[in-house]
C-alpha positions in Angstrom: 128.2 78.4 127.0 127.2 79.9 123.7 127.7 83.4 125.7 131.0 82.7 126.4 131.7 81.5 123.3 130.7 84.7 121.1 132.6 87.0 123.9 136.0 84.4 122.9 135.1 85.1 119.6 134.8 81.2 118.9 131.0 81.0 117.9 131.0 78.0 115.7 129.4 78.9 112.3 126.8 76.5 112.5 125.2 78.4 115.7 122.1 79.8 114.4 120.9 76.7 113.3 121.8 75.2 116.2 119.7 77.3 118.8 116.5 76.5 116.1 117.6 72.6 116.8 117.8 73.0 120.5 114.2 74.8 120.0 112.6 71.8 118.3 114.4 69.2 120.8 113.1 71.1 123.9 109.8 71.2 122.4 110.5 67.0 121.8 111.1 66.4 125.6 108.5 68.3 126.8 106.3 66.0 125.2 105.2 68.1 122.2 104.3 66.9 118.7 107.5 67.8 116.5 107.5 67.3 112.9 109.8 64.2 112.0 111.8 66.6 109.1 112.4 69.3 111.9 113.6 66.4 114.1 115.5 65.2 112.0 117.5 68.2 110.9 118.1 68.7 114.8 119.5 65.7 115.0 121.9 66.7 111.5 122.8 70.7 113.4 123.5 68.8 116.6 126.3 67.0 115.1 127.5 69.4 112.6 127.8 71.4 115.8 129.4 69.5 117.8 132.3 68.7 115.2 132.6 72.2 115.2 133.1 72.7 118.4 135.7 70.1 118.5 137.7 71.9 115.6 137.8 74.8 117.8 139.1 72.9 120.6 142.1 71.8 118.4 143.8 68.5 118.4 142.8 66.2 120.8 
């Protein structure tokens, strides 16, 4: 998705970030020890992203 994003030239601008949160949450559910900050910042990314991506949906 993130692919097809960047060749659309819609890459939200919180991306980078985001790819480090999806590190730290794949780590999580494959049962390794994550450090509660990191965790939580994931959680922060994940829905800074995901409001991004919305905005570049536009309305609706």
């Amino acid at each position: 998705m993130l692919r097809d994003l960047r060749q659309r030239g819609l890459v939200p601008a919180s991306t980078e970030r985001f790819l480090e949160a999806l590190r730290v949450m794949n780590e999580a559910s494959h049962g390794m020890d994550v450090d509660v900050e990191a965790a939580e910042r994931a959680v922060e990314v994940g829905a800074a992203f995901l409001v991004e991506l919305k905005e570049l949906g536009g309305p609706g």
